[in-house]
Each structure stands twice: as structure tokens, then as C-alpha cells.
Backbone bond lengths (Angstrom), bond angles and torsions (degrees), N, CA, C in turn:
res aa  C-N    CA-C-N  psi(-1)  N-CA   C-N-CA  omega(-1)  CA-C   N-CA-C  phi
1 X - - - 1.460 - - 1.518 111.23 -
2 X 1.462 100.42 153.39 2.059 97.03 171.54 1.293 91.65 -124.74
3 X 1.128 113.16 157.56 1.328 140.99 -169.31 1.775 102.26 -123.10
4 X 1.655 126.93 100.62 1.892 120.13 170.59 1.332 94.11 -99.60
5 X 1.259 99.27 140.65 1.648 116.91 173.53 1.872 101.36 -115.96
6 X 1.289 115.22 92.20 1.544 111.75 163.09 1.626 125.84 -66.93
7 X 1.168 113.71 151.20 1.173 122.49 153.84 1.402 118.70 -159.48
8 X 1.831 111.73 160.00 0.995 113.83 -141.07 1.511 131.51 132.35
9 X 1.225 98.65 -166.83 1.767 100.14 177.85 1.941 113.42 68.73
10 X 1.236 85.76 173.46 1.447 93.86 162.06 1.412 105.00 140.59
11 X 1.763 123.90 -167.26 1.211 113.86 154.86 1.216 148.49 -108.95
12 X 1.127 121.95 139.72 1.705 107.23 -149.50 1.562 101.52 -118.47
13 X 1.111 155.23 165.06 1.510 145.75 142.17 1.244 117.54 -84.38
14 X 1.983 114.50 140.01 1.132 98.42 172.06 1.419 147.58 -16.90
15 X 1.209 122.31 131.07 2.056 140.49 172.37 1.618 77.16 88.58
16 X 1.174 140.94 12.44 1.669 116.10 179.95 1.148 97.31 -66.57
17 X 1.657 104.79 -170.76 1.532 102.36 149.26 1.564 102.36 -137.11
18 X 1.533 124.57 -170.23 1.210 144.31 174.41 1.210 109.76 -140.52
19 X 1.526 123.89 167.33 1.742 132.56 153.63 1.325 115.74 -118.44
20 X 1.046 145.59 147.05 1.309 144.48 175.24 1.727 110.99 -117.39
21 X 1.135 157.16 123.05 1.386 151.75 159.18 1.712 115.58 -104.37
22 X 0.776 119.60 154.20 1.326 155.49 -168.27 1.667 130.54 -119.30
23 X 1.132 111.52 90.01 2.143 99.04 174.74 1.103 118.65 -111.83
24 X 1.061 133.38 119.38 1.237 127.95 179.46 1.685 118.44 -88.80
25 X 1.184 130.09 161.43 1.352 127.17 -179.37 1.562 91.21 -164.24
26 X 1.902 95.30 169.50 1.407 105.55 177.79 1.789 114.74 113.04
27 X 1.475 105.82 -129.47 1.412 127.25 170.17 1.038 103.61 -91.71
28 X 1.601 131.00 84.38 1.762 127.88 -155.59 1.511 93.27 -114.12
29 X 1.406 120.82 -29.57 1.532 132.20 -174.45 1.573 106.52 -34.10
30 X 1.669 118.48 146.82 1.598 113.68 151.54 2.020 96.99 70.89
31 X 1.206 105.99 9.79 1.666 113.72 -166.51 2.440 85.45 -59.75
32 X 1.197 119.41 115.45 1.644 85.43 160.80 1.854 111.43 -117.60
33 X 1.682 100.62 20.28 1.696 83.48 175.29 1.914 97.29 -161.44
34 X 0.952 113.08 153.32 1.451 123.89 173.08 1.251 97.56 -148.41
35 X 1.545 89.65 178.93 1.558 100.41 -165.73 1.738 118.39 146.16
36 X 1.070 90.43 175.69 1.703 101.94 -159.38 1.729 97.41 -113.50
37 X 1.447 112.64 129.22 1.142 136.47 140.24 1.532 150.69 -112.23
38 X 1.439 127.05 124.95 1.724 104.09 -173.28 1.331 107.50 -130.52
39 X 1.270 125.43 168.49 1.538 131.03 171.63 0.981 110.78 -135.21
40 X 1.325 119.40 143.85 1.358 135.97 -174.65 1.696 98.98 -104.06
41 X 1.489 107.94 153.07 1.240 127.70 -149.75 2.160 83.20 -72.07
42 X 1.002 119.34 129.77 1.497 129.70 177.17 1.579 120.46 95.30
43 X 1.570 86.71 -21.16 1.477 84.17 -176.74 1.648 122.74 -118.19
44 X 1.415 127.13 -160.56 1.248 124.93 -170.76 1.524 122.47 -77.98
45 X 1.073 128.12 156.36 1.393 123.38 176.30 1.896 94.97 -76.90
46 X 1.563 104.78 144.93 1.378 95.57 -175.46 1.655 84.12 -142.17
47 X 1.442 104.68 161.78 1.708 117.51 170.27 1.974 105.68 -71.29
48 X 1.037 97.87 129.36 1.466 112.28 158.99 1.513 127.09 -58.12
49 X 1.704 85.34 -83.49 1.291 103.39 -171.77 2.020 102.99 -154.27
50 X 0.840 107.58 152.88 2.146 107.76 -172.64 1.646 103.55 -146.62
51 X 1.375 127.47 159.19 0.684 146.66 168.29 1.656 124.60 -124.98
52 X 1.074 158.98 129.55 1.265 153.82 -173.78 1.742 105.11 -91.91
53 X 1.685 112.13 157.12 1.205 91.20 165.61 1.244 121.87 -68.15
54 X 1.357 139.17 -43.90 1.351 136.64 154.95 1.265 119.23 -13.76
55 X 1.291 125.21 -29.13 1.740 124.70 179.58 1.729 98.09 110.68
56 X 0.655 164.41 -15.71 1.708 170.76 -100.72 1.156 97.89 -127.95
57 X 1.531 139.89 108.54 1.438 132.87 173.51 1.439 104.37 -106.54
58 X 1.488 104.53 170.11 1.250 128.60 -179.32 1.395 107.28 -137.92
59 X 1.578 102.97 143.28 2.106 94.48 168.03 1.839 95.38 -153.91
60 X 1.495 101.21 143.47 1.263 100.73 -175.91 1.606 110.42 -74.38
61 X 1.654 112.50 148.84 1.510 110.58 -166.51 1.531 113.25 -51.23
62 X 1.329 111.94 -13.31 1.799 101.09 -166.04 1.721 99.21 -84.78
63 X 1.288 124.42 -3.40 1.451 121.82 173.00 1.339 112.43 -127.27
64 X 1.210 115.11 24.36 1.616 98.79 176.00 1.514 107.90 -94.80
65 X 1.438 112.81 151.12 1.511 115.94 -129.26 1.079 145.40 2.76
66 X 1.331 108.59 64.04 1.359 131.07 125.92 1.685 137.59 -103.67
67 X 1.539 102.69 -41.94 1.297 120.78 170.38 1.590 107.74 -82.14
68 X 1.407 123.98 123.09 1.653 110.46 125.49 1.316 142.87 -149.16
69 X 1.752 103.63 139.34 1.207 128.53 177.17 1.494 116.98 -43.78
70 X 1.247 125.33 136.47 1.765 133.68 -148.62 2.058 96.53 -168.25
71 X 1.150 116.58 134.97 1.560 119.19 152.48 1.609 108.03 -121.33
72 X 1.353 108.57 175.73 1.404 127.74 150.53 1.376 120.93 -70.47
73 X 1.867 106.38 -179.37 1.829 87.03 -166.64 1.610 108.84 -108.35
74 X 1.652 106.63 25.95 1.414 117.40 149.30 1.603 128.74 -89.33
75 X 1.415 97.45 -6.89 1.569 88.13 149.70 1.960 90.52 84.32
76 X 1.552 114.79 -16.31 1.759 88.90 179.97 1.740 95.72 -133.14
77 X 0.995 92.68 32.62 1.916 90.26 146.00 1.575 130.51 -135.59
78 X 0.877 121.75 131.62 1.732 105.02 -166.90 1.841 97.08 -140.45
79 X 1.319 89.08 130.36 1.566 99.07 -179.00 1.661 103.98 -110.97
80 X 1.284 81.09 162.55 2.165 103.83 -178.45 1.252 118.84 -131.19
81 X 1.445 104.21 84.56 1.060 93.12 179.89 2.056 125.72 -73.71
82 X 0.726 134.41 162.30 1.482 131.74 -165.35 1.633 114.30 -150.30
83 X 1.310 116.45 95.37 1.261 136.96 164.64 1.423 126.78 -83.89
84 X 1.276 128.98 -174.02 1.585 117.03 -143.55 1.401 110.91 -35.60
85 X 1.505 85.63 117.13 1.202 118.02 174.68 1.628 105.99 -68.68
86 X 1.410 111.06 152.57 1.558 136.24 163.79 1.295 133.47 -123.70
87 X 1.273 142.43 84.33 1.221 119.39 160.58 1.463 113.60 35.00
88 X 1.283 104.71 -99.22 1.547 118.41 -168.01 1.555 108.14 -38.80
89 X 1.154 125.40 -14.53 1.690 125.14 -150.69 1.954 86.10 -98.90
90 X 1.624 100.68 3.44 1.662 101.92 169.21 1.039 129.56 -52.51
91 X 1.763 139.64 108.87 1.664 120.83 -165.52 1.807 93.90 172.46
92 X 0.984 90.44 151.32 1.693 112.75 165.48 1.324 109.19 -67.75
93 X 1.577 133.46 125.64 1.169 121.63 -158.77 1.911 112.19 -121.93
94 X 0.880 118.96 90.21 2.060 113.93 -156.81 1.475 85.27 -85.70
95 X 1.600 106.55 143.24 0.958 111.39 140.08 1.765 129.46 -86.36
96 X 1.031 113.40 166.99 2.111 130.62 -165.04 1.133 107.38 -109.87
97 X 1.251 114.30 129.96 1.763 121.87 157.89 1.624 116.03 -116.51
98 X 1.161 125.13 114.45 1.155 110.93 172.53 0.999 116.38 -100.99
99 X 1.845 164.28 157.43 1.027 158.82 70.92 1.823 141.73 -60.08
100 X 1.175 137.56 138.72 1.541 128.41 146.70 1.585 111.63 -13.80
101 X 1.202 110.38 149.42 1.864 127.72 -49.78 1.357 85.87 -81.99
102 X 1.717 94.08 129.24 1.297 104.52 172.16 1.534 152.05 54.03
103 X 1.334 99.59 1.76 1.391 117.52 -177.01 1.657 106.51 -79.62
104 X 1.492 99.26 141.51 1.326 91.25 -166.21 1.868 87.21 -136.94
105 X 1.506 116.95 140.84 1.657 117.35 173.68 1.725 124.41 -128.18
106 X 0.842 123.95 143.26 1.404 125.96 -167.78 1.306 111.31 -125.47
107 X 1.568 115.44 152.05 1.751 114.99 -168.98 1.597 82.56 -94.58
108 X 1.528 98.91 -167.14 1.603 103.13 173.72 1.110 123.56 -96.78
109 X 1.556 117.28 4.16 1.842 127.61 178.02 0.982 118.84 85.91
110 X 1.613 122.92 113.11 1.155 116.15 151.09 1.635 144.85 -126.67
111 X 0.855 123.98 152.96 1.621 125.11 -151.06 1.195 116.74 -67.84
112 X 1.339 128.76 127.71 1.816 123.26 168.74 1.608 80.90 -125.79
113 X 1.545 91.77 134.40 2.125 126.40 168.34 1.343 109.96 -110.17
114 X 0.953 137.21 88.50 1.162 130.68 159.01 1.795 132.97 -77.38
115 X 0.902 128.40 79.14 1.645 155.44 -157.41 1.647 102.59 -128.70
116 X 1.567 88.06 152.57 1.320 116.22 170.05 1.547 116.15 -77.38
């Protein structure tokens, strides 16, 4: 099992920003992707932003530069940071664990509002 401990979130007003972090613990071995996901209330859970163990990031086009994805040099915490903020960037935000074969882990979510 892995165990993500988030923290973070909150509400910010537009152009704010936030950070989000991530720790992982547990069955962390063979880990090859983390990362941030959120959903907005109706809609799909979508990828944020990921990192590979290799170092290799990814960020979906509606945040690239604005968001960035960063760890420590243990390799199982990874923070997000998130600059001008949007409205739209409204959503429950999980962090991802991936490992072999197929195992897939989720934090328990937490919320960034971005409002006036």
C-alpha cells in the first residue's frame, strides 16, 4: 500500500497563487509517476501536472506557465506550485501514485477556490 499525505489548498482570488505538496510513504518502491489531478464539480477528473521517476514532467495546456511541478531529492514528495490563479483552475485537486503492475494510488483531495 502507499499512503499521500496532501497539503495545501485553500482560497485564493484571481492572479493569486497557491502550493500544493504531496508525501508519499509506504510501498513507495518501483514508484514511475506522481502527480497532480483535479475535477471540477460536473466534470472529469483530468491530469494537472506529473513527473516521471526519470525527472520528465508533464502539465496540461490550460496551466502551462502557470503551474510548476518540483519534488525533493527523495524522489516521494512533489510540490505544485500554482500561480495566476483562474477561476476555472476551481476543483478538488488528488494527488497520483503510480507503480508496477498497474497499481495506481490517490490522496484524499484537496480543494483550491479561486473567487473574487
Amino acid at each position: 500500500q502507499v499512503q499521500l499525505v496532501e497539503s495545501g489548498g485553500g482560497l485564493v482570488q484571481p492572479g493569486g497563487s497557491l502550493s500544493l505538496s504531496c508525501a508519499a510513504s509506504g510501498s513507495i518502491f518501483s514508484m514511475y509517476f506522481m502527480g497532480w489531478y483535479r475535477q471540477a464539480p460536473g466534470k472529469q477528473r483530468e491530469l494537472v501536472a506529473g513527473i516521471t521517476d526519470a525527472g520528465s514532467t508533464t502539465y496540461a495546456d490550460s496551466v502551462k506557465g502557470r503551474f510548476r511541478l518540483s519534488r525533493d531529492s527523495t524522489k516521494i514528495t512533489i510540490y505544485l506550485q500554482m500561480n495566476s490563479l483562474k477561476p476555472e483552475d476551481t476543483a478538488v485537486y488528488y494527488c497520483n501514485f503510480k507503480r508496477p503492475p498497474g497499481m495506481e494510488y490517490w490522496g484524499q483531495g484537496t480543494q483550491v477556490t479561486v473567487s473574487s
